[in-house]
C-alpha positions as CSV (number, residue, x, y, z in Angstrom):
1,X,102.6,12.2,108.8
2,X,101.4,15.7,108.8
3,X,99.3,15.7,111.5
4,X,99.3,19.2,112.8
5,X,101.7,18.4,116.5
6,X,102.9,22.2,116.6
7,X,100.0,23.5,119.0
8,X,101.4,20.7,121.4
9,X,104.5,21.4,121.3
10,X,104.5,24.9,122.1
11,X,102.9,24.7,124.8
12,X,105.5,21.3,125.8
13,X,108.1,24.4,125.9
14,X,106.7,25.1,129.5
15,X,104.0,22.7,130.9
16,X,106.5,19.3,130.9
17,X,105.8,16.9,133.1
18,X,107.5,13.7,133.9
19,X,106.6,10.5,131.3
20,X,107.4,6.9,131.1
21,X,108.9,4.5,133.6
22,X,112.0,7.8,134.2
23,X,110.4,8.9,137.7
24,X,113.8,9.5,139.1
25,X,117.0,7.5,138.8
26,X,116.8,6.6,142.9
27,X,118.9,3.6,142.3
28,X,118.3,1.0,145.3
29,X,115.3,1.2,147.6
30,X,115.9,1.6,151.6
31,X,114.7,-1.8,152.5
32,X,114.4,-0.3,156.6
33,X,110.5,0.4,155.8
34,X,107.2,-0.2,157.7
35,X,104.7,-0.8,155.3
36,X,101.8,-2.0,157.4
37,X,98.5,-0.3,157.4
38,X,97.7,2.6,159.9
39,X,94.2,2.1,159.9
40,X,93.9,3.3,164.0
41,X,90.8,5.8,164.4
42,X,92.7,7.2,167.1
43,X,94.3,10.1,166.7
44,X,97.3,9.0,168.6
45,X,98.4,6.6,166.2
46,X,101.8,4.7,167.4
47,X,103.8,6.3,163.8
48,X,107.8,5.7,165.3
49,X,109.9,8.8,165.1
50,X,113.1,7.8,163.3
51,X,111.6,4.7,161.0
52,X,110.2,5.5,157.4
53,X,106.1,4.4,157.1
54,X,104.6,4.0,153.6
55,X,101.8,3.5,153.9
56,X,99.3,5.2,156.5
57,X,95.5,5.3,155.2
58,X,93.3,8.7,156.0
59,X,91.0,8.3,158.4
60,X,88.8,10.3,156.7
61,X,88.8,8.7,152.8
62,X,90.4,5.1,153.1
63,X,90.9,5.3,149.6
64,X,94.3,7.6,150.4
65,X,96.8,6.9,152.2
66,X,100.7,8.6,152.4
67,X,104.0,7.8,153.6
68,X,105.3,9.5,156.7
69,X,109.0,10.0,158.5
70,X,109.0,11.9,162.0
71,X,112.6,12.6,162.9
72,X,113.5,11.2,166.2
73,X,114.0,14.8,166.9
74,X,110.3,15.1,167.2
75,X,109.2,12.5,169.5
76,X,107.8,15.6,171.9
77,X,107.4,18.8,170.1
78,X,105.9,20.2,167.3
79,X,107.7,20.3,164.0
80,X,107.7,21.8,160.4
81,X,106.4,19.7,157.6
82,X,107.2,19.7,153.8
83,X,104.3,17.7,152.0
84,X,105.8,16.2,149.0
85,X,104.6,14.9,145.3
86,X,106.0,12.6,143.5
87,X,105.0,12.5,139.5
88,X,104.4,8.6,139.9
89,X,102.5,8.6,143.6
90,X,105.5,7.1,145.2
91,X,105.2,8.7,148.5
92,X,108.1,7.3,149.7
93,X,110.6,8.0,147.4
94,X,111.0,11.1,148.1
95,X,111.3,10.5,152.2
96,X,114.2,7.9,151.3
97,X,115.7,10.2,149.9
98,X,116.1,12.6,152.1
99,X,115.0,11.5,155.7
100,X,118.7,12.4,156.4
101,X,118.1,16.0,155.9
102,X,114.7,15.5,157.6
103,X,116.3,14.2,161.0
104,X,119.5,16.6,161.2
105,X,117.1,19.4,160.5
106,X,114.4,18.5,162.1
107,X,111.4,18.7,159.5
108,X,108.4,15.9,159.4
109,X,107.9,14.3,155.9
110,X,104.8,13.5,154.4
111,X,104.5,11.8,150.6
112,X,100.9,11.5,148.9
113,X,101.0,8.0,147.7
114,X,97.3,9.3,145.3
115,X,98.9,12.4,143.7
116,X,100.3,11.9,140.4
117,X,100.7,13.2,137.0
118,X,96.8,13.1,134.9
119,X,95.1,13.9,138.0
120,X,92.8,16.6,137.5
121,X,93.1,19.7,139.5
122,X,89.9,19.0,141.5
123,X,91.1,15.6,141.9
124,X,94.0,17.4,143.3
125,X,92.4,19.8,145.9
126,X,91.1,16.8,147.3
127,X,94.2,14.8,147.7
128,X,95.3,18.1,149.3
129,X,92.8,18.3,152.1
130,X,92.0,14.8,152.8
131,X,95.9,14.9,153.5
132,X,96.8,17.8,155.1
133,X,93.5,17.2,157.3
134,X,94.4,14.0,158.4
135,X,98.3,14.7,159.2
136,X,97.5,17.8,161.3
137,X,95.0,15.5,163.4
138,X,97.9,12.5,164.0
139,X,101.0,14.1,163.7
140,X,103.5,16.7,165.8
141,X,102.8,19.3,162.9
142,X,103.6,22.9,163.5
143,X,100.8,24.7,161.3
144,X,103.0,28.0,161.4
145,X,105.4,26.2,159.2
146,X,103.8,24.1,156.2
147,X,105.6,23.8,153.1
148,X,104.8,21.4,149.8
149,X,107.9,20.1,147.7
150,X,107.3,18.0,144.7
151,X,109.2,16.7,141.1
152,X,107.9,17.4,137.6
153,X,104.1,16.9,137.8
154,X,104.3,16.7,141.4
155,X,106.4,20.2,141.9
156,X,103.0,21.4,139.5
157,X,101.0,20.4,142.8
158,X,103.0,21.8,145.5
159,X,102.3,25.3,143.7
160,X,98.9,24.3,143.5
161,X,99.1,23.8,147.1
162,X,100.6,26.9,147.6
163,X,98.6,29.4,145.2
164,X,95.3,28.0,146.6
165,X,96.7,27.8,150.6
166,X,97.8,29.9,151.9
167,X,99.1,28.2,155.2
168,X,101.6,27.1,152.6
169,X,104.6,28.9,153.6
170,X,107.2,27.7,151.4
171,X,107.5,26.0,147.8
172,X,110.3,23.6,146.4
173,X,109.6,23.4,142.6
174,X,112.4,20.7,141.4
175,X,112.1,19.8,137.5
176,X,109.2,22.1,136.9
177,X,107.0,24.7,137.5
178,X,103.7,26.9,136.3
179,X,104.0,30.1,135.2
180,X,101.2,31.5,137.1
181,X,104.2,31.9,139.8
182,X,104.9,34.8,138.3
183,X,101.6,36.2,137.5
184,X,99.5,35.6,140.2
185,X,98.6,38.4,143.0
186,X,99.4,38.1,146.7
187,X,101.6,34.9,146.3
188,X,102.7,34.5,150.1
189,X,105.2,31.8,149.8
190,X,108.1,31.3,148.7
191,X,109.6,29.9,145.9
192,X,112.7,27.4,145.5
193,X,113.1,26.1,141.9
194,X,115.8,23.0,141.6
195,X,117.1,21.8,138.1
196,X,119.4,19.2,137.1
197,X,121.3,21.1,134.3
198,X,120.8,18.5,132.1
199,X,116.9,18.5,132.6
200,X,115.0,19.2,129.7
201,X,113.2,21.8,131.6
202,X,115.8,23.8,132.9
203,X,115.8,26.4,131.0
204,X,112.3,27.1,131.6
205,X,113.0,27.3,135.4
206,X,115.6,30.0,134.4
207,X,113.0,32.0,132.9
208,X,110.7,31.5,135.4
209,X,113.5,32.7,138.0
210,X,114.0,35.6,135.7
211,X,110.3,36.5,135.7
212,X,109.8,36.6,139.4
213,X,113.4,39.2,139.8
214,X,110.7,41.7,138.5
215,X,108.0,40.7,141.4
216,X,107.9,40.5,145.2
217,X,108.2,37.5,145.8
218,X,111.1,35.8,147.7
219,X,112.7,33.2,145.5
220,X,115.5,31.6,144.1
221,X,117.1,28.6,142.2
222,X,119.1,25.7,143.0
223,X,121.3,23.8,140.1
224,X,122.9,20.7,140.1
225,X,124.4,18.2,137.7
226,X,122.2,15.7,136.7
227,X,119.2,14.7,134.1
228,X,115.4,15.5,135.1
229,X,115.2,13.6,138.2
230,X,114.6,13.7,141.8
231,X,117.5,16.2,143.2
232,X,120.5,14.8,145.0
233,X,120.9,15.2,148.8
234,X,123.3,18.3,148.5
235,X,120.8,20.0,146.2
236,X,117.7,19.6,148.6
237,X,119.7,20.3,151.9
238,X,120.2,23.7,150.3
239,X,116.3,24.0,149.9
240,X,116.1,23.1,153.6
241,X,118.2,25.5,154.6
242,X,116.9,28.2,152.6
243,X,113.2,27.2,153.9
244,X,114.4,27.4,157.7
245,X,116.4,30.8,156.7
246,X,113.0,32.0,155.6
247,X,111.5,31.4,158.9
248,X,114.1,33.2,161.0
249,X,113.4,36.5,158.5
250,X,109.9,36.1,159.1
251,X,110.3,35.8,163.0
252,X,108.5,32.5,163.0
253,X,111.7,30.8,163.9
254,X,113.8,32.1,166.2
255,X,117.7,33.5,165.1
256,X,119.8,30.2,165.2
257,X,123.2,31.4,164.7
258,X,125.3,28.1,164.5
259,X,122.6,26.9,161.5
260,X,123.5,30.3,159.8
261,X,126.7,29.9,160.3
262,X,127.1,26.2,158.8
263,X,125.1,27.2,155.8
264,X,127.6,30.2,155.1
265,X,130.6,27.9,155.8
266,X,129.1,25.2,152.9
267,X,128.1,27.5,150.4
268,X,131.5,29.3,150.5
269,X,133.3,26.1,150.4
270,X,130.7,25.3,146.8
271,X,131.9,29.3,145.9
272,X,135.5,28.5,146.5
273,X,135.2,25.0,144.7
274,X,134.0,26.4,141.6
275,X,136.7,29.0,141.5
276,X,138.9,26.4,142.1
277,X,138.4,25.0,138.6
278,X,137.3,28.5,137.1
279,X,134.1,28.0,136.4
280,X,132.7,31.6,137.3
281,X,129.6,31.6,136.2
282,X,128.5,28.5,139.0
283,X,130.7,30.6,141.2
284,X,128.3,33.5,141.2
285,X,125.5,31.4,140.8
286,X,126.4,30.5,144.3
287,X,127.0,33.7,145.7
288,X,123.4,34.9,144.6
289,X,122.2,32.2,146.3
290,X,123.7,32.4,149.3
291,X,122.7,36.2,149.3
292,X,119.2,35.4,149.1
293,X,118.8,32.6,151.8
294,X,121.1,34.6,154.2
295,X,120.6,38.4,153.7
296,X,119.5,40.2,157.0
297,X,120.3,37.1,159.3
298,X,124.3,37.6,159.4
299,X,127.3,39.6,158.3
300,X,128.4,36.3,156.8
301,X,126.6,37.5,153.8
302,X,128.6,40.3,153.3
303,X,131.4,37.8,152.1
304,X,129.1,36.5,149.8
305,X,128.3,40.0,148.2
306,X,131.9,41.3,148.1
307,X,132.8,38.1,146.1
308,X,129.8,38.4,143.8
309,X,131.0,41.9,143.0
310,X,134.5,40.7,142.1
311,X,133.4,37.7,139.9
312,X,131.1,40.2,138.0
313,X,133.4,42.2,137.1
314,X,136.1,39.4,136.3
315,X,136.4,39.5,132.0
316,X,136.4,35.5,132.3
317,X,133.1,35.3,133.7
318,X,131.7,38.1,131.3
319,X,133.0,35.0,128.8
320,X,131.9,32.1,130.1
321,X,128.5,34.1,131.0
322,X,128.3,35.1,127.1
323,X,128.9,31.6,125.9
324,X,126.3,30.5,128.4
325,X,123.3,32.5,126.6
326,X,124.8,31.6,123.2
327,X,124.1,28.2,124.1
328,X,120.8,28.7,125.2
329,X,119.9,30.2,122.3
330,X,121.1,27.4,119.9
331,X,119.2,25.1,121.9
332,X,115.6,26.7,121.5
333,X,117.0,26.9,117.5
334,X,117.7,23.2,118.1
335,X,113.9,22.3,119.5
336,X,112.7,24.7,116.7
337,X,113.6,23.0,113.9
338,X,112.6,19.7,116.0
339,X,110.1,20.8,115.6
340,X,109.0,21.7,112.5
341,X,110.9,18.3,111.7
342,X,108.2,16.3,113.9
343,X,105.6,17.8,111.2
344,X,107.8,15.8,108.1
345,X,107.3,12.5,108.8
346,X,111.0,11.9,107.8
347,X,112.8,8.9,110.0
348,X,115.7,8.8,108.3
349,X,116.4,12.2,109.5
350,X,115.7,11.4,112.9
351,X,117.8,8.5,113.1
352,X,120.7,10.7,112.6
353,X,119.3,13.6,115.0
354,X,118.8,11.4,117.7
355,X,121.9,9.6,117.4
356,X,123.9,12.9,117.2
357,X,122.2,14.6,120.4
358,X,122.9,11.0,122.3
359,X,126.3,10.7,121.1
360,X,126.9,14.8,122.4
361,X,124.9,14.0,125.8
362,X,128.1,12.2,126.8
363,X,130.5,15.3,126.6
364,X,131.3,16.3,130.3
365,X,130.7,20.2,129.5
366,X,128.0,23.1,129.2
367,X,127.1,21.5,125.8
368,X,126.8,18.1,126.7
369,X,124.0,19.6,129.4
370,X,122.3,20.9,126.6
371,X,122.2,18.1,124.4
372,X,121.2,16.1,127.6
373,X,118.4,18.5,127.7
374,X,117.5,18.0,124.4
375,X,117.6,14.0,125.3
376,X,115.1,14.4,127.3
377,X,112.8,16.8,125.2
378,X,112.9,14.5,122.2
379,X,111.8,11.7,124.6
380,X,109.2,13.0,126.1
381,X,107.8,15.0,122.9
382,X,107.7,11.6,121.4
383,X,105.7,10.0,124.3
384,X,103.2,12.8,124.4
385,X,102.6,12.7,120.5
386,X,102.6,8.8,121.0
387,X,99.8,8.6,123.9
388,X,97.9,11.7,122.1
389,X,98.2,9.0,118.7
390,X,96.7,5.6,120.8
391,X,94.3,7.5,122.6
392,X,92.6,8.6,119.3
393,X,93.4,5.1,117.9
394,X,95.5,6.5,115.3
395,X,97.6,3.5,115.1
396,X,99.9,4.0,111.8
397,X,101.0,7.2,113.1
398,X,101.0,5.9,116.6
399,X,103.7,3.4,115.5
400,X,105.8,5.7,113.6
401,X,106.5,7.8,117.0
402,X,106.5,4.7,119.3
403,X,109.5,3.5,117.1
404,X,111.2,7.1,117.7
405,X,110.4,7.1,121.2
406,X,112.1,3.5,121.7
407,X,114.5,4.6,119.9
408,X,115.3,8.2,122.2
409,X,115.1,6.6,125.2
410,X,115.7,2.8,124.8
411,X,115.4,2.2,128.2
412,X,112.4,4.2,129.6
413,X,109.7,1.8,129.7
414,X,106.6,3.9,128.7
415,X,108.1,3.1,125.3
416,X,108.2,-0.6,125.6
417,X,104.3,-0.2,127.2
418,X,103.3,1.3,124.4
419,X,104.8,-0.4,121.7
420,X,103.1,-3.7,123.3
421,X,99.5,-1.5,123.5
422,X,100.2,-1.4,119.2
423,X,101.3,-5.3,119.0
424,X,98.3,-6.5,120.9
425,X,95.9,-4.2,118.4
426,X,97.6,-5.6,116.0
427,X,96.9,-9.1,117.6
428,X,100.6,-9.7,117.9
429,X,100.5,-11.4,121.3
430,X,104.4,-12.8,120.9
431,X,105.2,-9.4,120.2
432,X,103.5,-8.0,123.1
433,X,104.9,-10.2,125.9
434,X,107.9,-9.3,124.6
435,X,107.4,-5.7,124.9
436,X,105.7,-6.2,128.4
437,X,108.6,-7.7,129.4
438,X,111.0,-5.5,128.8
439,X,108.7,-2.8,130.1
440,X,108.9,-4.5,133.5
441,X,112.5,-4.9,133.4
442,X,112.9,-1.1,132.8
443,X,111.1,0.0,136.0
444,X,107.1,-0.3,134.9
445,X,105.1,-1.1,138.3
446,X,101.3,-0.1,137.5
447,X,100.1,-3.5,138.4
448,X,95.9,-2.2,137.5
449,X,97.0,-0.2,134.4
450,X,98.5,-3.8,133.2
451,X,95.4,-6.3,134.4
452,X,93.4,-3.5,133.2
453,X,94.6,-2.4,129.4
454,X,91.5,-3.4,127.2
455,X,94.1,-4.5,123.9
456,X,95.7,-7.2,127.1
457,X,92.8,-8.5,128.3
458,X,91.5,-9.6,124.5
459,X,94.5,-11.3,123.6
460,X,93.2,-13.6,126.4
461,X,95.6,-16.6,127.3
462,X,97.3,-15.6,124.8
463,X,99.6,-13.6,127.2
464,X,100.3,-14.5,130.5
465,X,99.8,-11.2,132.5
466,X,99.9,-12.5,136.0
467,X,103.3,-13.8,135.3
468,X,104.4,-10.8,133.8
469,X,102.8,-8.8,137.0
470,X,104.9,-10.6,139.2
471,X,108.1,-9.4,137.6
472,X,107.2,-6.6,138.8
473,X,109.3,-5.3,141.7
């Protein structure tokens, strides 16, 4: 096993992108979903304001098509939109999610249901315009106000969108970013980055954050407590805000004084509840938050500053802020001796690392984040190392890191996939409607990927992979 992985992997430090069957943790799907076809050439297609629609085909490529949610709000003006991209092309996750927000704040949603993660950027531009084309055409959109919001691959192409677009006027990066943020000249958007503090990649968008302190451009970053996943309601409601905050400072949106005023009201009550338990460092997390999205709009912020003052200068935050960068630190020591480890070929030594960093993921601290971060990296440096291994038909080593991988993440079913892509070159077809199987029952849905797989279809009626395609949700 000496295969030379380390170029990957350094690079894995920053480019991550979602893998596997883990798209999100959404739990239960909103069943209150029209799912028929817009396939009207009129512009004035009958979309309902108030009622999710997955699937609406482009008029102009029927090949595409996206999910769409007009608040009720907008039954007769024109409206912001956030254009969002989900790793998996699940256009409609992301609405579900948050139509809530979208309807008390008055923003039109639109989910690609072609973008997803291997899609090369040309591939991308022209999702992007056969999209944004055909939305401004049928729906309420107020061009002045286009944003693009996306999760792990898909935050990737929202700044895509926004470094090549510049109608783009806003960016919500949650579980992942490119560098080039930082970097690039004339950026004219601006930037919210959301992580899950146990997401793998969260530490990468607190570099990135720390990067753009040095550069013009307006930004800031949203945490919350969970894995590397779609972000909860409470997170993106403060990306809403901050996105119609933005318009007010740039005079695009007129001054709206009781929406000021209920944002400063709920991020001091998130101020005042991590106090409440001590936890200063979240505390002023909060309060440099709330600084950015409000500064200029309302004295409200001046609470906000005179409390991010005191907290700085509070001993027990200069604590809790030290141990917070010693831990960072011991967790890229952690991934750098993962990964000179990945070089060794030794699985006995993994079985013990990955059951200590599961066993630590549990603790409801600072470190269990971190070892929940370092859950995730293992999984997903064992997928990539696995697909890079089967794509080259490197099978030995293939099953080597498919065996660490199911082990990782037991329940991702990328895994299980390709564990049964090895069984069936191995001719193993019990073995491989097994592993089908429990891919399916962990969340796998790419019906073509499955009819299609080359090692499937020689194995004949030896498997059944209709059947197995009907499990499918």
């Amino acid at each position: 096993m000496k295969a030379n992985y380390f170029v990957w992997l350094a690079a894995l430090l920053f480019y991550t992108v979602s893998c596997g069957g883990s798209s999100g943790g959404n739990g239960s799907r909103n069943s209150d979903i029209d799912t028929s076809i817009m396939a009207d050439n009129s512009p004035s297609d009958s979309i309902v304001p108030g009622k999710l629609v997955a699937h609406v085909v482009c008029q102009g490529d029927a090949s595409q098509s996206y999910a769409v949610y007009i608040p009720q709000h907008g039954a007769t003006e024109k409206l912001p939109v956030i254009y969002f991209f989900d790793p998996h092309g699940d256009g409609s996750l992301p609405l579900e999610k948050y139509a809530a927000l979208a309807e008390t704040q008055h923003i039109i949603l639109v989910g690609s249901n072609n973008s997803k993660n291997g899609n090369e950027w040309s591939m991308t531009e022209t999702i992007w315009n056969t999209l944004t084309d055909d939305t401004k055409r049928r729906l309420p959109i107020d061009t002045s106000r286009v944003y693009a919001g996306g999760f792990s691959g898909g935050a990737k192409v929202a700044i895509y969108a926004g470094l090549n677009h510049h109608d783009v006027k806003g960016v919500i990066a949650n579980g992942a970013a490119i560098a080039d943020v930082a970097t690039a000249p004339g950026v004219s958007f601006t930037f919210t980055a959301i992580a899950g503090r146990g997401d793998m990649n969260m530490t990468d968008l607190v570099s990135l954050n720390t990067a753009l302190d040095k550069t013009p451009v307006k930004h800031r970053i949203i945490y919350f407590d969970g894995i590397h996943e779609w972000a909860p309601e409470n997170a993106m409601r403060i990306a809403f805000y901050g996105l119609q905050l933005d318009a007010m400072i740039n005079k695009t949106l007129p001054l709206n004084q009781p929406l000021i005023m209920d944002v400063a009201d709920s991020m001091k009550l998130r101020v005042q509840s991590a106090l409440a338990t001590n936890n200063y460092v979240v505390a002023r997390e909060n309060c440099v938050l709330s600084v950015d999205i409000m500064d200029g709009l309302s004295s409200a912020v001046d609470w906000f500053k005179t409390e991010d003052a005191a907290i700085g200068g509070n001993p027990a935050y200069q604590k809790q802020e030290q141990a917070a960068e010693e831990l960072l630190k011991t967790e890229q020591d952690i991934k750098t001796v993962f990964n000179q480890e990945l070089q060794a070929g030794d699985k006995t030594y993994w079985m013990k690392a990955i059951k200590d960093v599961q066993n630590k993921a549990h603790a409801k601290s600072a470190a269990g984040a971190m070892y929940q971060r370092l859950e995730a990296y293992l999984s997903l440096a064992f997928y990539s190392i696995s697909n890079q291994l089967i794509n080259g038909n490197k099978n030995s080593d293939a099953g080597y890191f498919v065996d660490l991988y199911k082990i990782a993440d037991p329940t991702n079913s990328e895994a299980w996939y390709f564990s049964a892509v090895l069984d069936a070159r191995s001719q193993n077809a019990k073995a491989t409607e097994e592993d089908l199987i429990k891919a399916v029952s962990y969340g796998f849905e790419d019906k073509k990927r499955l009819l299609q797989q080359p090692e499937f279809q020689q194995l004949g009626a030896q498997i059944n992979l209709t059947a197995i395609a009907a499990k499918m949700k």
